[in-house]
C-alpha positions as CSV (number, residue, x, y, z in Angstrom):
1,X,0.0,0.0,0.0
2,X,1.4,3.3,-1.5
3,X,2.2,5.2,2.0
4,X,0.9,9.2,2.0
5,X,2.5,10.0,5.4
6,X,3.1,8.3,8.6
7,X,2.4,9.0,11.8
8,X,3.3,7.3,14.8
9,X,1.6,6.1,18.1
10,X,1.6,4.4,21.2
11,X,-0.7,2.1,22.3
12,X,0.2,0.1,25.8
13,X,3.3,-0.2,24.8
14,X,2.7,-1.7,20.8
15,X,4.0,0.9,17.8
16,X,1.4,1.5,15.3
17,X,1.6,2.9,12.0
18,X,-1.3,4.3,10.0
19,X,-1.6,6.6,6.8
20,X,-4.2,7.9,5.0
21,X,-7.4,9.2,5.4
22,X,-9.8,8.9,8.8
23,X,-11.8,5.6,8.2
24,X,-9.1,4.4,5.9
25,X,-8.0,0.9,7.4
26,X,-4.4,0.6,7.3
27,X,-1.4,-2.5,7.9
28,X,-0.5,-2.8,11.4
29,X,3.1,-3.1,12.1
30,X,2.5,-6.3,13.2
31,X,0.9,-7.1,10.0
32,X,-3.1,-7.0,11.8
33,X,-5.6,-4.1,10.1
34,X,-5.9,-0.8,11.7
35,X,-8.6,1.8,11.5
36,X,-7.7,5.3,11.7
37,X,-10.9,7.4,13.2
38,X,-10.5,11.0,13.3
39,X,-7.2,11.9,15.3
40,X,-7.4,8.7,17.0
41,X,-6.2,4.8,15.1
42,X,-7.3,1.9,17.0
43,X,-7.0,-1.7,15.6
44,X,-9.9,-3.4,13.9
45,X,-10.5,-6.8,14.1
46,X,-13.3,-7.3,11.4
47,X,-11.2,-5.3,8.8
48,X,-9.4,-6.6,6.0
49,X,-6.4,-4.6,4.3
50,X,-7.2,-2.9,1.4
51,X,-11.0,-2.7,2.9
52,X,-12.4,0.8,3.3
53,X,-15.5,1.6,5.9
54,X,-16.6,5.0,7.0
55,X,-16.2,6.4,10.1
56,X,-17.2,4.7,13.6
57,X,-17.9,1.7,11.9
58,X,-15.3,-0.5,14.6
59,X,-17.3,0.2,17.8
60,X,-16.2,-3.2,19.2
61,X,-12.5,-2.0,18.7
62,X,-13.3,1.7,20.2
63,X,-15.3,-0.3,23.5
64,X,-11.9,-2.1,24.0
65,X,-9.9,0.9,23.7
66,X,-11.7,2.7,26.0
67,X,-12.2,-0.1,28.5
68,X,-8.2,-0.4,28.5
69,X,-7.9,3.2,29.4
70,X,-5.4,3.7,26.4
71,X,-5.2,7.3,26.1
72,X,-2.8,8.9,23.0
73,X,-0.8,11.6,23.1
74,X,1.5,13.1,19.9
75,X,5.0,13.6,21.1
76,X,4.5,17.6,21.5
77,X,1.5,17.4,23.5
78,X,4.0,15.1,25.7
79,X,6.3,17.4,26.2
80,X,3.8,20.3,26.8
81,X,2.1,18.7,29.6
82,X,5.8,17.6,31.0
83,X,6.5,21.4,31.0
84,X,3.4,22.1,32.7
85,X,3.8,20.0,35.4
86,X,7.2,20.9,36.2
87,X,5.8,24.7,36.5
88,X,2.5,23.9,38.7
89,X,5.6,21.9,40.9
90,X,7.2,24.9,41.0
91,X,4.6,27.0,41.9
92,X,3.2,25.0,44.6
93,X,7.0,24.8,46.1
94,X,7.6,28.5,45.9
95,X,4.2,29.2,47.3
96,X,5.0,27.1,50.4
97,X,8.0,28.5,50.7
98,X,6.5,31.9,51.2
99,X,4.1,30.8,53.5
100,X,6.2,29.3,55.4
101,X,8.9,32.2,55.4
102,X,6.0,35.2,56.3
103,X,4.6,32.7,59.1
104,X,8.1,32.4,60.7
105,X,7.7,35.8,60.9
106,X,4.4,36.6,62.1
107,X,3.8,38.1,65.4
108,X,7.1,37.5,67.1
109,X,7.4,39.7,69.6
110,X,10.7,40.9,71.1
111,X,10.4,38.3,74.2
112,X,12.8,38.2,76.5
113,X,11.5,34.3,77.4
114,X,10.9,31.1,76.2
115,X,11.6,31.2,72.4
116,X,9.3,33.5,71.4
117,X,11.3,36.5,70.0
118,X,12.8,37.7,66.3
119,X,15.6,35.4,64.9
120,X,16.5,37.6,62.0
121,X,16.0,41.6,60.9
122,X,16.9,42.9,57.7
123,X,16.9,46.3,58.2
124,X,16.5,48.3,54.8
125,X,15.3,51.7,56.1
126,X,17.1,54.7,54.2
127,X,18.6,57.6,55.5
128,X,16.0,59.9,53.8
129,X,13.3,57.9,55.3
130,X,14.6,57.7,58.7
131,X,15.3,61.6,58.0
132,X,11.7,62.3,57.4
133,X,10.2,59.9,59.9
134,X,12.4,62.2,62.6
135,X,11.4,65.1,61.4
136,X,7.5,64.4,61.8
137,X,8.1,62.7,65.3
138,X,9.8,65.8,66.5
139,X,7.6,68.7,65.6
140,X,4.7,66.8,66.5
141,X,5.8,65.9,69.8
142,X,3.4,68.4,71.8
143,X,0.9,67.7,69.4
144,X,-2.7,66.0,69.9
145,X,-1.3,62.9,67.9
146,X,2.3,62.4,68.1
147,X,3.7,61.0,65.2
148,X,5.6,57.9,66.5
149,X,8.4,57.9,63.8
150,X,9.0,53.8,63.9
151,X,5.7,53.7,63.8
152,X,5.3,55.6,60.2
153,X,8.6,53.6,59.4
154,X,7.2,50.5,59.6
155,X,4.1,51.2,57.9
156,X,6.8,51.9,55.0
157,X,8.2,48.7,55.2
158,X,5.2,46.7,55.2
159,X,3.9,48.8,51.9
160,X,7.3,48.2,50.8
161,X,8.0,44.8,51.4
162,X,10.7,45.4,53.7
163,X,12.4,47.6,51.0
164,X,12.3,51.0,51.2
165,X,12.4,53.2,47.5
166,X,11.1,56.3,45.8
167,X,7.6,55.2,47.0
168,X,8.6,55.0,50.8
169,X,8.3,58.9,51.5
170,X,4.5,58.8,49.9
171,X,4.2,56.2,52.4
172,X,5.4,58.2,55.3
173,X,3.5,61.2,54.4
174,X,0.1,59.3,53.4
175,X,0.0,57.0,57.2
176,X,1.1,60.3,58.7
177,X,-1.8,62.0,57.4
178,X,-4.2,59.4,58.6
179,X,-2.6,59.6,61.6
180,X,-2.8,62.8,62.5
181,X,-6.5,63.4,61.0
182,X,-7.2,60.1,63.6
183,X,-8.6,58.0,60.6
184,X,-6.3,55.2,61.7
185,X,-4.1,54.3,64.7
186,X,-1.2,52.2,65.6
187,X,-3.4,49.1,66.7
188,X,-5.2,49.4,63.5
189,X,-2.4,49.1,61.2
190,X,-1.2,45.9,63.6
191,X,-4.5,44.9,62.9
192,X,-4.8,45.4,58.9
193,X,-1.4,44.1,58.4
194,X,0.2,41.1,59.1
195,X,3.4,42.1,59.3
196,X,3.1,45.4,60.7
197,X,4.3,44.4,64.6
198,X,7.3,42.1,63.0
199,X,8.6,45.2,61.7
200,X,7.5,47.9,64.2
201,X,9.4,45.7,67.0
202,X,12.2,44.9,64.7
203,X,12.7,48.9,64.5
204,X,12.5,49.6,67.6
205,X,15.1,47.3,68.2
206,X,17.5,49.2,65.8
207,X,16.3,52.7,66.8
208,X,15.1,52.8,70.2
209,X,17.3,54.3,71.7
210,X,17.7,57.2,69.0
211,X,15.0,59.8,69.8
212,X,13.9,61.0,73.1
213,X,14.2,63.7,76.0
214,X,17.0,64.8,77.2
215,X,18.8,67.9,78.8
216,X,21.5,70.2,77.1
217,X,23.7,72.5,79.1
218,X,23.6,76.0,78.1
219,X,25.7,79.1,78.6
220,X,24.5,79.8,81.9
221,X,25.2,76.4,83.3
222,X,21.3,75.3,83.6
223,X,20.6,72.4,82.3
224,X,17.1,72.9,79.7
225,X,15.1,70.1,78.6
226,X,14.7,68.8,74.6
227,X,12.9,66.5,72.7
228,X,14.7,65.1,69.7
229,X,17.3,62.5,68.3
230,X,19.8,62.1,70.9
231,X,22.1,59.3,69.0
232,X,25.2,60.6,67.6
233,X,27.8,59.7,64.3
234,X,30.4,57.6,65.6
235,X,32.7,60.0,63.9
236,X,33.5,63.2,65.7
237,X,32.7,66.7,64.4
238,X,34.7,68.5,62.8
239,X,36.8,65.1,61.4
240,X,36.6,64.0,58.0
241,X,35.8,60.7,56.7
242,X,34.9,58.4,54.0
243,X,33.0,55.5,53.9
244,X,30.9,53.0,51.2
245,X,28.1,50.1,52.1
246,X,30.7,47.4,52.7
247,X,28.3,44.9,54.7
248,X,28.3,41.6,53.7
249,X,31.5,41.6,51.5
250,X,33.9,38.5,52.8
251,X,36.5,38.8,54.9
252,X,39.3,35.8,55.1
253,X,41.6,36.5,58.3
254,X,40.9,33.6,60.4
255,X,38.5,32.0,58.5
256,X,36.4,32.6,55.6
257,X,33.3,35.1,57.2
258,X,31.2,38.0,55.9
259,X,32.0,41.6,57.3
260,X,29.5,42.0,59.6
261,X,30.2,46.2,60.3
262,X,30.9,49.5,58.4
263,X,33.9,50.7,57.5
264,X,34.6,54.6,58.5
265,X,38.3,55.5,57.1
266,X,39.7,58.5,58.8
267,X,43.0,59.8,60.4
268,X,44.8,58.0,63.0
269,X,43.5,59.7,66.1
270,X,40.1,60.6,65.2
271,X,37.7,61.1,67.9
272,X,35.2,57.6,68.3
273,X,32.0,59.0,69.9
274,X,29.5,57.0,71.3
275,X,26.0,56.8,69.1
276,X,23.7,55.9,72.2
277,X,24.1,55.6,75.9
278,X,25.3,52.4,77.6
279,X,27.4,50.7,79.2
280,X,30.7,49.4,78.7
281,X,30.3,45.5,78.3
282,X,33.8,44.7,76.5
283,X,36.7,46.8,76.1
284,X,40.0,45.3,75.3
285,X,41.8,43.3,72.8
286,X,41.0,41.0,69.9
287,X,42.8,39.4,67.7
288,X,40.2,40.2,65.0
289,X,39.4,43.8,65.8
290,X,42.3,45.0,67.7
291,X,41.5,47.3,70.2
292,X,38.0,47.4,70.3
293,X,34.8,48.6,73.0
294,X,31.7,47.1,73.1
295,X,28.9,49.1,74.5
296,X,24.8,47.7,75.4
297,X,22.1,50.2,75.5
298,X,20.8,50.3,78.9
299,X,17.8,48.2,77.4
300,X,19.8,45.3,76.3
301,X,18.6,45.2,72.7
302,X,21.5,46.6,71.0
303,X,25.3,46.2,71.4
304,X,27.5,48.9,69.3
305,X,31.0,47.8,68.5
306,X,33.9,50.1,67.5
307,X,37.0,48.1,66.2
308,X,40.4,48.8,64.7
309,X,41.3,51.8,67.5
310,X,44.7,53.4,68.5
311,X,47.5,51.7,69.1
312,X,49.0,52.6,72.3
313,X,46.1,54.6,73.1
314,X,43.0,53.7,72.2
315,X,40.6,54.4,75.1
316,X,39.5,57.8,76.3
317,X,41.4,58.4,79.4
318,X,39.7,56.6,82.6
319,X,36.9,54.6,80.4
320,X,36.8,51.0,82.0
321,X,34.8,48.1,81.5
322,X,31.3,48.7,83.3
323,X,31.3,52.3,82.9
324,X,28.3,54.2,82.3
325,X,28.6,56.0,79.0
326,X,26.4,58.9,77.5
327,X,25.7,59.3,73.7
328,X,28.2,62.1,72.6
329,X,30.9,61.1,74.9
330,X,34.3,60.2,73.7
331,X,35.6,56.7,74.1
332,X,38.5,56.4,72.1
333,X,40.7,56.9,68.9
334,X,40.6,55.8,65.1
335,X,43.6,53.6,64.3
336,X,44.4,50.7,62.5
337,X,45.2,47.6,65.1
338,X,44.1,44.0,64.6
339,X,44.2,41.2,62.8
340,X,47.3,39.5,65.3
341,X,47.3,37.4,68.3
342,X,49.8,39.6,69.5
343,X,48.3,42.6,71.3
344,X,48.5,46.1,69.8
345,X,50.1,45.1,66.7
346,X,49.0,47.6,63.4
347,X,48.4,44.7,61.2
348,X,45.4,46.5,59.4
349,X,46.5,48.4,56.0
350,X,43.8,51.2,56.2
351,X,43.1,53.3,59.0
352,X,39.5,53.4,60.0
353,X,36.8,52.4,62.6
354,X,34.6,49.2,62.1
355,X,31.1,49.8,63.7
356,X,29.2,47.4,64.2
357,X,25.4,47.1,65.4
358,X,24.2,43.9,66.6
359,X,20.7,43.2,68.1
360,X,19.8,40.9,70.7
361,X,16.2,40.0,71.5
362,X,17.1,37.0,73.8
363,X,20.5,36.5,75.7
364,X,20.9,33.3,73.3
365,X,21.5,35.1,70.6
366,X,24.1,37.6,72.2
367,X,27.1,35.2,70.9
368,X,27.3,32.5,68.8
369,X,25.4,31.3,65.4
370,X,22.3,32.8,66.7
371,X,24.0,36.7,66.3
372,X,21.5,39.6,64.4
373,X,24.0,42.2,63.0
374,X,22.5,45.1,60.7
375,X,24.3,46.6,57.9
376,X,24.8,50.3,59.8
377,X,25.5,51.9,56.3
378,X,22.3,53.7,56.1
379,X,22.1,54.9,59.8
380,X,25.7,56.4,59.7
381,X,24.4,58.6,56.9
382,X,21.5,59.5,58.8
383,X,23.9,60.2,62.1
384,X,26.1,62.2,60.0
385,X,23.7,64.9,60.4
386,X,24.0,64.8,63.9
387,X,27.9,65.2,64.9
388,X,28.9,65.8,68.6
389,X,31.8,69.0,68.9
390,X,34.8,68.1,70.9
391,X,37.6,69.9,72.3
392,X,41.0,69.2,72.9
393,X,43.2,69.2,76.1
394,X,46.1,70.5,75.5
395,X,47.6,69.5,78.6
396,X,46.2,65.7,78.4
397,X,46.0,65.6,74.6
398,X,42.7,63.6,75.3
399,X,39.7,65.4,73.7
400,X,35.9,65.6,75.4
401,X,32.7,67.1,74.0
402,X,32.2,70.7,73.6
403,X,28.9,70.7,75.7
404,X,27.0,68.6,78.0
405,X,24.2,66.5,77.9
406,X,21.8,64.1,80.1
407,X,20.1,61.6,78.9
408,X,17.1,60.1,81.1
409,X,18.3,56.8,79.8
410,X,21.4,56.6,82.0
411,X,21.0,55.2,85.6
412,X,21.4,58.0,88.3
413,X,23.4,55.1,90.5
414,X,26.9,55.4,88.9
415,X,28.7,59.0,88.3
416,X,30.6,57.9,85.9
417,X,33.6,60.1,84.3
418,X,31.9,59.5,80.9
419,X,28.6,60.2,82.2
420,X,28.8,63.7,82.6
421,X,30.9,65.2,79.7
422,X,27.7,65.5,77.6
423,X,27.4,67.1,73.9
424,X,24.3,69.4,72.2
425,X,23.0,68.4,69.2
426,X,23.7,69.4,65.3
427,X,21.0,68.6,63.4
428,X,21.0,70.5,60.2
429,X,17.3,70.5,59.7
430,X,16.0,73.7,61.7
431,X,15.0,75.6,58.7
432,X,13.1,72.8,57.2
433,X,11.1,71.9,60.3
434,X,10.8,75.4,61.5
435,X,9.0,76.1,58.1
436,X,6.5,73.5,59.1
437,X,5.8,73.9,63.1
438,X,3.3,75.5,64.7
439,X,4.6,78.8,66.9
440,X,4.4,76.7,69.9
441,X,7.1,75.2,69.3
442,X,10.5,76.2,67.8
443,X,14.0,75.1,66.3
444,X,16.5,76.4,67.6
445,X,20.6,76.6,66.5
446,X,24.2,76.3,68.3
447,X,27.4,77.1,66.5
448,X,26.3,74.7,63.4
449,X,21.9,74.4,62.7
450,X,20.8,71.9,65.4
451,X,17.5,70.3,65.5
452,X,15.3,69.6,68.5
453,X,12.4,71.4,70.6
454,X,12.6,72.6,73.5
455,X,9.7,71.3,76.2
């Protein structure tokens, strides 16, 4: 029989052939008749080659098919339905995945017991956000409705995803709004969104301790009370510095490990402030970090590290471990040590301070594999707004802030010699907030534009 063209099937397992038109029998492979019916060939067993019959004449042969459960697919439809499969896996793995991932999350509050607080915080907030955020927290601090600036942050990061863009101030400004007019409130949003209390605790981990009352010292030695940020730039003012987002990138001095800090390069001798009050939990010498001071916030949720410091001196004169330490003060020097066994050995090539912020919701997590440390990038541009002035002492070449400050955040218990040499604050933002307060309250300006209120 003079072949037309040839397709091929599969039926359990048995190769047919068939040509021709639909009703046309056709030669089996294995020499038996075949009838092909529409899109579909099935084998015929009252057919004889070279015998045509129209269409649905082999019912017997169709029953059997059917009864079999035989079930023919072309080689593309094959290989379509493969592909489909293999995404609809995909899917359903990625999807559980998430949910899995978002429930870790949900509602972990930042316990203290049991295991009931936040493993991990990736905190993405930008300068300008946290700048805004600040600004509305401050100037409506006397307000009706305070503007809780973690609170409007965290609404950004939900909306955001956790990432924070050109959208994030239009998210600031719209919750503020509602806010303010009372068309929503704090438990609302934790209501509305899911994730809105994994983020507003996980910020007020990182910035907690960052805004607040507080008293500055003026001329005539009375001490006047502020609202407003009261965390500091590591870096002294009146130093220069450089620095890049270096978190993350690997470091191999020991052992393989990510850099878990930022980088400040400077001049050997720089001033290191404090950002926040604390206390001194660790001050001495490590083989990775040199010289180094490690200082908790007085509610136990952060722990500030400043590495890499003087050799020879490194420490502001009298600082010890346990001392209590006020955000502004001085505690020691930029330098270049570390990175040896052997103590206060320069083996770092560039001079500058590692920072580090790490967070710590449960004392487990404090050291080992457990540790939550954020990239600090952002916030040092943020702080960089806000340098603390320092003078030196000729006499004891040891410098100390300009003016001082106290911070209601520091136990009354200890007089410490770092507790008391306090610094005002230089927050270049006064015209812009001034512009947008009510006259019952008002910026007001030391030697460089500072930013608070007074109360």
């Amino acid at each position: 029989m003079k072949q037309e063209k040839q397709d091929r099937y599969r039926i359990s397992g048995t190769c047919f052939y068939a040509h021709g038109r639909p009703g046309e029998i056709c030669q089996q492979a294995d020499g038996r008749p075949a009838r092909r019916v529409g899109k579909m060939k099935l084998p015929c067993s009252f057919a004889q080659p070279g015998f045509h019959r129209h269409m649905g004449k082999c019912m017997e042969s169709r029953r059997q098919a059917y009864n079999e459960r035989i079930v023919y697919k072309e080689y593309g439809d094959g290989v379509k339905n493969r592909i489909m499969a293999c995404l609809l896996l995909a899917t359903l793995i990625l999807g559980a995945g998430i949910y899995l991932y978002e429930n870790g999350f949900q509602g972990l509050p930042a316990s203290q017991s049991g295991g009931n607080f936040i493993k991990w915080v990736d905190f993405n907030a930008s300068k300008e956000a946290m700048k805004k955020a600040c600004l509305l927290d401050i100037e409506s601090y006397e307000s009706d409705v305070h503007l809780d600036w973690i609170t409007l942050l965290a609404y950004a990061a939900v909306r955001g995803g956790g990432e924070f863009d050109s959208k994030s101030a239009g998210y600031i400004d719209d919750v503020a709004q509602k806010l303010a007019q009372k068309e929503t409130t704090k438990e609302a949003l934790t209501e509305k969104y899911k994730y809105f209390s994994y983020y507003y605790d996980a910020y007020s981990a990182v910035l907690g301790g960052m805004l607040g009352e507080y008293e500055i010292e003026e001329e005539s030695g009375k001490f006047q009370k502020k609202y407003g940020l009261k965390a500091f730039s590591p870096i002294a003012g009146g130093f220069s510095y450089q620095d890049y987002d270096d978190f993350g990138v690997g470091r191999d001095f020991g052992y393989k490990r990510q850099h878990l800090g930022h980088d400040m390069m400077g001049l050997v001798g720089t001033p290191i402030i404090a950002c926040e009050s604390g206390y001194v939990e660790a001050l001495g010498w490590n083989r990775y970090g040199g010289w180094r001071i490690g200082i908790r916030s007085f509610d136990k949720k952060r722990y500030y590290y400043y590495a890499h410091l003087r050799q020879n001196r490194p420490y502001a004169e009298g600082l010890k471990e346990g001392d209590y330490v006020t955000a502004g003060d001085v505690i020691g020097y930029m330098g270049h040590t570390g990175y040896s066994d052997k103590e206060n050995v320069n083996n770092i090539k560039t001079v500058h301070l590692h920072v580090g912020l790490q967070l710590i919701f449960d004392e487990s997590q404090k050291d080992g594999n457990n540790e939550i440390w954020v990239d600090f990038y952002q916030l040092a541009g943020f702080l960089s707004a806000n340098r603390c002035e320092v003078v030196r002492n000729d006499a004891t070449k040891e410098w100390r802030r300009k003016v001082r400050m106290k911070d209601p955040a520091v136990p009354q218990k200890q007089d410490s010699v770092k507790s008391t040499s306090n610094c005002f604050q230089q927050f270049p933002l006064a015209a812009e907030a001034a512009s947008r307060r009510s006259t019952k309250f008002h910026a007001e300006k030391c030697q460089s534009t500072a930013f608070f209120i007074t109360i």
